[in-house]
N, C-alpha and C positions, 0 to 999 in steps of 0.2 A: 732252158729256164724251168722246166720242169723238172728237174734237177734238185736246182736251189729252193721251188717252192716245199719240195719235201724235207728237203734239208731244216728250212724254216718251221716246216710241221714238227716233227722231232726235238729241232731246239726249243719250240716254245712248251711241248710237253715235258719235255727234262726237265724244264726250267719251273715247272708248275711242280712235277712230281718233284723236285727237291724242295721247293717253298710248303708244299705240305708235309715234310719230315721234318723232325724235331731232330737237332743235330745232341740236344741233351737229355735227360732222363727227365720226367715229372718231378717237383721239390719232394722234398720225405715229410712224413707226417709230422716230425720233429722243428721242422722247416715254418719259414709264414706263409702259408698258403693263404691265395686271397678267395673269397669263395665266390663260386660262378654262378649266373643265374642260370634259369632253366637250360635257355636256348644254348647260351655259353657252353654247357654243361655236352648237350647234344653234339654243335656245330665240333668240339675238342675232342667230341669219343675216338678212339682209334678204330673201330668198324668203320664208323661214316668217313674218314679220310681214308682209308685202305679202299674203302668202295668205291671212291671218287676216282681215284688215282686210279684205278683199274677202267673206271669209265674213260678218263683223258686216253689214255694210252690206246684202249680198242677204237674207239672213234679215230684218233690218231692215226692207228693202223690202216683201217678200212678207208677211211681219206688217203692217203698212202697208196692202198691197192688198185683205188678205182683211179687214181689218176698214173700208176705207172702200165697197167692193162689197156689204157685208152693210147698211150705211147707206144707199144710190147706190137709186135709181128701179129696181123689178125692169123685169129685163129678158133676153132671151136669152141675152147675151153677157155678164151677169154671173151668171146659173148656168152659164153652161160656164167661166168663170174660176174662180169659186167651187169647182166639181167636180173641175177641173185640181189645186187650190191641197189642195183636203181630203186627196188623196194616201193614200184610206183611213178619215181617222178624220175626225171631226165640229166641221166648223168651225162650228156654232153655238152649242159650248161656248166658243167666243173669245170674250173678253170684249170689249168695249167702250167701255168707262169707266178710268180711268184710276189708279182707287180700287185695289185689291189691298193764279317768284321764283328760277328754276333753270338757273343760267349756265351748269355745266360737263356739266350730264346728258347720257350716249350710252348706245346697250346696248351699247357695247365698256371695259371698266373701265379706265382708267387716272386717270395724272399729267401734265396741260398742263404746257407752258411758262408761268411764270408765274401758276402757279395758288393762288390764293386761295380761303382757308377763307370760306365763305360762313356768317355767322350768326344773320342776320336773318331778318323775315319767317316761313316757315313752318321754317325752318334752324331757328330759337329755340327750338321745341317737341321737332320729330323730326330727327332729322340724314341719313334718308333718305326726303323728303315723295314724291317718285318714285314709290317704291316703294309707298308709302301710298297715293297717287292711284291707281295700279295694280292693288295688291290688292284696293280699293273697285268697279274700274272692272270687273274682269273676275270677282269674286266676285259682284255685284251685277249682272251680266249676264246671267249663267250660271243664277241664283236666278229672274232677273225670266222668261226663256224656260222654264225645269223646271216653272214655278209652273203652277199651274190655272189654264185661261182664255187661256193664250197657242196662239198658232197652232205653235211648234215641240212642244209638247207634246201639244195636243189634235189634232193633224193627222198631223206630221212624226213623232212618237217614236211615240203609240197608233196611227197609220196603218199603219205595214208594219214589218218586222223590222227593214230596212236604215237607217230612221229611229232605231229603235233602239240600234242598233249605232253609227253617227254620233254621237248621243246620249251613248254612251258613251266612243266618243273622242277628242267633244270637250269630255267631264268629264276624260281623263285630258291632256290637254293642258291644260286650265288648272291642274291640278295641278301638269304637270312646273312649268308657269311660274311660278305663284306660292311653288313652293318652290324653285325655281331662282333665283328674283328674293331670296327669303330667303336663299338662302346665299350671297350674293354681299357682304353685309352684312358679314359678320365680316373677310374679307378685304378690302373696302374701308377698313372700321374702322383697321386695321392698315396699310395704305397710307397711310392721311392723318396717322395719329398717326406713322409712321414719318416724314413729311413736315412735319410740323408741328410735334412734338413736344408741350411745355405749353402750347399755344394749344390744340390739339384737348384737350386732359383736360381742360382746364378748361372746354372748351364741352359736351363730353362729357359731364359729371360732372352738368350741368343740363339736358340732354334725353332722350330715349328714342329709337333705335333707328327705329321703325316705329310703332307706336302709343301715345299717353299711357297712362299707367297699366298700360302691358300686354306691351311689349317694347319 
């Protein structure tokens, strides 16, 4: 089982590090760019997503080490990894088991040349699956390290104050994001029906926003 829990670690960090790549370039200046507010501006830079992405992965990693070392032949050099990695709190509460369609997307908002309302696929249901994917991705990240059992909580947060405080910062950052990803919504809304006109209301009028039944 501790196998598939890492296995799980990995896929949900892939899954994150692709939801923060932009599969397309920023519009050109030529382009409608829709202009971002401050936060927007931030939450979109490519440092602060290159830094994150580099965060998912080492925690990923080191959750990864300390639970295949706690599995691994004892030996010297996996209690002094193990003792490095506890950082304070008790990694032998980490669990080990495992048990506990989108052509124009960028994080910079605009209007291609040439751009088409897309209504297919996951278009059909939400009209911003992005964000959806997103919200899943980093709400469900965030859940799965907070939770009992994991090495960023049983080690990193209950280990020292500084974990802590980390801890807390990086609850308020996926805050800024995922409500900075939400208000990006309504003004998009408004850009494409401004561009589109009765094509968009009427695709509009048949899907939801961000989640079925819910926004």
């Amino acid at each position: 089982m501790s196998v598939s829990r890492v296995l799980c670690i990995v896929a949900a960090t892939a899954g994150l590090h692709i939801s923060s790549t932009s599969p397309n370039p920023p519009p050109l200046q030529s382009e409608k760019a829709i202009a971002p507010t401050g936060v927007e501006f931030i939450l979109a830079s490519y440092p602060l997503r290159i830094t994150l992405t580099c965060i998912y992965w080492i925690v990923a990693i080191l959750e990864t080490v300390v639970i295949m070392v706690q599995i691994a032949t004892p030996s010297i050099w996996a209690e002094r990894i193990l003792h490095t990695l506890a950082m304070g709190g008790d990694p032998s509460q980490v669990n080990l088991s495992a048990t506990p369609t989108i052509l124009h997307f960028t994080f910079e908002t605009g209007i291609f040349h040439n751009h088409k309302l897309i209504t297919t696929g996951p278009y059909s249901i939400v009209r911003h699956p992005s964000y959806s994917g997103a919200w899943i991705a980093y709400v469900g990240l965030m859940l799965y390290y907070g939770s009992s059992g994991s090495w960023v909580l049983e080690c990193l947060i209950k280990g020292s104050l500084g974990g802590r405080l980390a801890g807390v910062l990086y609850a308020l950052i996926m805050f800024l994001v995922v409500t900075g990803l939400t208000g990006r919504i309504p003004k998009e809304d408004e850009a494409l029906r401004n561009e589109f006109g009765k094509e968009w209301e009427d695709w509009a009028s048949g899907t939801y926003a961000l989640f079925p039944f819910v926004y």
